[in-house]
N, C-alpha and C positions, 0 to 999 in steps of 0.2 A: 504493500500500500504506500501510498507515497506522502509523504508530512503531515502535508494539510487536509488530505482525508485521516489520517490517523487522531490530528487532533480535536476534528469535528464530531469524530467516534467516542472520542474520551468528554465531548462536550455534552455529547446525547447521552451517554451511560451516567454524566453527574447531576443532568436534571430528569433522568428516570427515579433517582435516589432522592433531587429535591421536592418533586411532587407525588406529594400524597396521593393514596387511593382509595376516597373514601366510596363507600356502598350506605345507604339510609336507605316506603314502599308507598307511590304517589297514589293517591286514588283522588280524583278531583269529581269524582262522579257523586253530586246528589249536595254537592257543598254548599251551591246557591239556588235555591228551589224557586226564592219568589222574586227576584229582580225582572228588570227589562233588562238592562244592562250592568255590569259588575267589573270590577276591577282590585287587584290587593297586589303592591309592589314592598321591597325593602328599600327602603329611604337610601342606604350608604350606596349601595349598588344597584338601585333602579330597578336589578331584577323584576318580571313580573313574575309570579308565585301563581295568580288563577286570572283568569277572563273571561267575561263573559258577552259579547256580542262588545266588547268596550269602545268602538267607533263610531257608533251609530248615531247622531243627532238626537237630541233629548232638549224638550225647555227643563232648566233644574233649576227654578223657584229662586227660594233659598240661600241656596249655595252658592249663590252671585253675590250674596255679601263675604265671601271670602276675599273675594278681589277690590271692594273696598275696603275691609280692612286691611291689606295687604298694604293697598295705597296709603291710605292715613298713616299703617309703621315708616313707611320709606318718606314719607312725609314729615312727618317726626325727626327722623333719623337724620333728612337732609338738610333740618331747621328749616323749612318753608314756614310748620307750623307748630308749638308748642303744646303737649297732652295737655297742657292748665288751661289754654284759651281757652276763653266762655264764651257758646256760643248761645244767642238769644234767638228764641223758638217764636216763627212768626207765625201769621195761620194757616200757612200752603202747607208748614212741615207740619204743625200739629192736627190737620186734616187728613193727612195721607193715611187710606184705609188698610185692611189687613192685619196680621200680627204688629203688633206695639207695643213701644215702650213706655205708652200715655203721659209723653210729652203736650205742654199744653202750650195757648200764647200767652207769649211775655215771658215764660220762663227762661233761665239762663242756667248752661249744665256746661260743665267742663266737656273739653275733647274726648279724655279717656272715658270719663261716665257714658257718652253717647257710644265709644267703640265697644262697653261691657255692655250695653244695653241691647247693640246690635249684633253680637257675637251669642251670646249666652241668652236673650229672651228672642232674639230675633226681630228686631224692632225696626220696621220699616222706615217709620218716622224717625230713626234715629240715621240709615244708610242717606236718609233725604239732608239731614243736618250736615251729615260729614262729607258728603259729597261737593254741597254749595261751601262749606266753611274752606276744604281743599280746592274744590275745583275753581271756585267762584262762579259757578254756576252748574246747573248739574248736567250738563250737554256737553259740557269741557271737558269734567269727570270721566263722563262715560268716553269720550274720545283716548282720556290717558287708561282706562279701563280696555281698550280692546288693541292701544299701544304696547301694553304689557302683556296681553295675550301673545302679539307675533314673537317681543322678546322672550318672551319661557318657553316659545314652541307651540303655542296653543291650539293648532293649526284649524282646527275646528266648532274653534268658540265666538260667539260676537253677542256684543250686549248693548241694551237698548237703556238700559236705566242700572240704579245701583243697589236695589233689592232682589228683583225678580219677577215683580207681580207681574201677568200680563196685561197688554195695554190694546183696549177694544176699540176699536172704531165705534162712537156714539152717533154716528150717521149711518151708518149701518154695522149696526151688532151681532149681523151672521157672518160677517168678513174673520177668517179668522187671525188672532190677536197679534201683536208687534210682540217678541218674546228672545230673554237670554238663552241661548241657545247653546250646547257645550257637549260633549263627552265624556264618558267613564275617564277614558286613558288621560284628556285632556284634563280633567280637575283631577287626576293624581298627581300630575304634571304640576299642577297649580299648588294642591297639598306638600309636595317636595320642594318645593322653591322657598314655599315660607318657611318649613324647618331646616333647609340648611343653609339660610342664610339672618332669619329670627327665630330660632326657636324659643329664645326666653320668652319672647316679647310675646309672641304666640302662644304658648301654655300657660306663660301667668294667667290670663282670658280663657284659653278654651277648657281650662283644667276645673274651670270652678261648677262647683256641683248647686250652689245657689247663690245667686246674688243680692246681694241687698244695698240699695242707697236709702239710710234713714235720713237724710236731708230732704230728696222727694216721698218719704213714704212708701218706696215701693221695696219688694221683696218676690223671687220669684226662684224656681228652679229652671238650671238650663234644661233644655229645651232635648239635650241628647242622652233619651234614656239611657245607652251606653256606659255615663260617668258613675249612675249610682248603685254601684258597689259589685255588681255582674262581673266583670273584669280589672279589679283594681290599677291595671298596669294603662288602662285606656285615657288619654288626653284629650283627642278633642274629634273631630275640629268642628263639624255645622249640620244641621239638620235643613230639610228645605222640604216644603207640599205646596202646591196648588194642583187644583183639580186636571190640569192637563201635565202636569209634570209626573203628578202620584207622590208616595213616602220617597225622600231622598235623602241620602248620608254618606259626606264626608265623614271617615272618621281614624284615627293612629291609636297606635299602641306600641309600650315598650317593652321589648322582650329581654329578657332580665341574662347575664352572663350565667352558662351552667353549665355541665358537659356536651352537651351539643350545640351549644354557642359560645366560641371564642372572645366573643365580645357582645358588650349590649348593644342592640340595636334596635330600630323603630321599622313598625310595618303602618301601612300610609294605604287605605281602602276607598272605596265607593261603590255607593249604590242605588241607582235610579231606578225609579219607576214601580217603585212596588204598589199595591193597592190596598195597603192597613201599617201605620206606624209599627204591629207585630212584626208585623214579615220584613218589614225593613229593617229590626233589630233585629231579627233571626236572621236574616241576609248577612248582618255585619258582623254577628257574635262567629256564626259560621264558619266565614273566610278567614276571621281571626284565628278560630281555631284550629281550623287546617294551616296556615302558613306556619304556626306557632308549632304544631305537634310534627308537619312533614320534611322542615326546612331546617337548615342551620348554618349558620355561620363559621368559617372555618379561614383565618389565614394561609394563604396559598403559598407566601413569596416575603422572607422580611427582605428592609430597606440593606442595602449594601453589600447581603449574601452573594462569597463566593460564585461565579457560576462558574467561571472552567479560564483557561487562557489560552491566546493565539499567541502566535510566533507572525509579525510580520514575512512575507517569502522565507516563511520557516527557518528563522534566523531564531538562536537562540536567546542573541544579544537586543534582541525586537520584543521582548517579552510586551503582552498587553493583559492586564487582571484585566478581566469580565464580571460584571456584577450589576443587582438587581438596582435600579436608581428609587424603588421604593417602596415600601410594605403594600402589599394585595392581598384583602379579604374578599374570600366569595361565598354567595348563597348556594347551597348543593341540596337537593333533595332527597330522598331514600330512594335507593334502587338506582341513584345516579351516579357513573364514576365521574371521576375530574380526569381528564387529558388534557396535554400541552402539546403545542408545536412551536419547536424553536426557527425562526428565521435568521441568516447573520446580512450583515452587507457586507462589499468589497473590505477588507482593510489595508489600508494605504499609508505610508509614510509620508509626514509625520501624523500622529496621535495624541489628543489633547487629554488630559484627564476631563470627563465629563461628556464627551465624544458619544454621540449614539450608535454603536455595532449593529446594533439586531433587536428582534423584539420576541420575547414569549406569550403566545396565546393560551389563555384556559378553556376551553368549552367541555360541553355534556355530548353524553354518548350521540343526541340524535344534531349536533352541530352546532348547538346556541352556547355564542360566545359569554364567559362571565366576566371575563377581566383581561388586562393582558399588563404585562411592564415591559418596560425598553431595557435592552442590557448596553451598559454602556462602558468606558473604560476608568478602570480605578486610577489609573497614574498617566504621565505622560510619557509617551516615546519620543523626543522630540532631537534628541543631543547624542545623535549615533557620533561613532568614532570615523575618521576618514578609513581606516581597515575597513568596519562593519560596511560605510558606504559603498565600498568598492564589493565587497561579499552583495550588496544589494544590486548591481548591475552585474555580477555574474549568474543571478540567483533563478531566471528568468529562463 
């Protein structure tokens, strides 16, 4: 054999050794009985775990106040506007019909009171406040609302307003209605952007199992039967119904570190279209508990680990360490092995430390990739000797 197949042999036999082979037994059959639609991904790795029809177009109520809250933290976040603003309740907002927060005119609520009031009771009149208070008008809102859809990918979402309700034509009320419009896959989409880029800010809100402001008198329970006491590990995120949308739920949970998860981590669901708030909790408890009992987390690849070395034109004096440029966890299911395929590129003199070589892919038996890391070089080649360089032009 000749050098460089020999040491691409010795490459493939040390990440046989580095990747694991684990075996876990999937049945997905019967998991979501009552959905139209369904979705349940792992937060770190996006993996999807179950699906159900998840592309389909859906109006989802509700769950459109995800994305104004979303807007209000980054709003926050970017100083446009402060959680303390008060904002003063005129009669459009204290008018707007539906679930509320019975906001009234003339009242004056802080930013964050209106964001708990619209997160955890659902408060129409409350996405109408935060909307105008951010957008300076709610037409603007909804423009930076469906601006943030293209940024996260959303590709199949547009929204008309910044709760959900539908919006009838009163010149004719058989036309049917102006409506946020979205997908399963799409507000998973949406549920992973806010946890990994606020998750505080997002679970202080969505974790609360009842709210109360004694200042206005009010007092209620969130809205997602999910938090109270069913699955202690569950956080949030939103419930959503009108009659043409049906029961809808976003909702997470944290899977806790234990022998079959290497680390804690968060699953991120939805569920559209059911036709009794039951079966939309039974949709969610479900998928919860299939991803929970089928899946697990497992490090594939720590940061830095050896992977093998090249010999520039199989020059001894050309040494190049190979190694992983960074720790990879993957979702693996029961009954699923982990395979890898290692790629190299050309290597060529000179060689940088940090240099990308090649790249190793994870995937499952039936070809769906989990993860992949770049192998890149631990030192530099760069200061051969005039001997070495003359061995490089004979080497050929």
């Amino acid at each position: 054999m000749k050098n460089g197949a020999k040491k691409l042999l010795i490459l493939t036999v040390i990440l046989a050794f580095l990747t694991p082979n684990y075996t876990f037994a999937i049945n997905s059959k019967g998991v979501d009985k009552f959905s139209k639609s369904s979705i349940l991904i792992d937060q770190d790795t996006g993996r999807i775990l179950y699906e159900k029809d998840p592309d389909a177009k859906r109006p989802l109520a509700s769950l459109s106040k995800m994305m104004t809250f979303l807007l209000a933290i980054e709003a926050i976040e970017k100083g446009e506007v402060k959680e303390t603003d008060i904002i003063t309740i005129d009669k459009a907002i204290a008018s707007v019909r539906g679930s509320s927060y019975h906001l009234k005119e003339g009242e004056k609520v802080p930013l964050i009171e209106l964001m708990r009031g619209l997160m955890i009771v659902s408060g129409n009149d409350a996405a109408v406040a935060i909307s105008r208070h951010i957008g300076k008008d709610q037409e603007d809102f909804v423009a930076r609302m469906n601006a943030k859809c293209k940024e996260i990918g959303m590709i199949n979402t547009s929204f008309v307003n910044p709760h959900g309700l539908p919006i009838y034509d009163l010149q004719d009320p058989t036309k049917p209605p102006k409506e946020n419009i979205s997908t399963a896959r799409d507000i998973s989409k949406l549920g992973k952007y806010m946890f990994d880029n606020y998750e505080k800010q997002v679970v202080s809100i969505t974790n609360m199992e009842i709210y109360s402001n004694p200042q206005r008198g009010f007092t209620k329970n969130n809205t997602n039967a999910a938090l109270m006491g069913i699955l202690p590990e569950v956080d949030g995120i939103k419930t959503g119904y009108t009659g043409n949308a049906g029961y809808c739920l976003s909702f997470s949970m944290m899977v806790k570190e234990d022998e079959q998860n290497e680390k804690q981590h968060r699953l991120i669901g939805v569920t559209l279209g059911a036709n009794h708030k039951n079966k939309r909790l039974s949709a969610a408890l479900g998928m919860l508990k299939y991803g929970k009992e089928n899946f697990g987390i497992k490090k594939v690849m720590e940061q830095d680990r050896l992977i093998g070395k090249k010999y520039i034109k199989g020059i001894e004096e050309l040494e190049v360490k190979l190694v992983a440029d960074k720790e990879l966890y993957a979702v693996i299911g029961k009954e699923e092995n982990l395979n890898s395929q290692i790629t190299f590129k050309e290597v060529s003199y000179p060689v940088k430390k940090g240099d990308v070589l090649g790249v190793i892919k994870y995937y499952t038996n039936n070809g769906e990739i989990l993860g992949s890391v770049n192998i890149v070089s631990a030192n530099d080649v760069d200061s051969a000797t005039f001997k070495t360089k003359i061995k490089m032009i004979f080497a050929d």
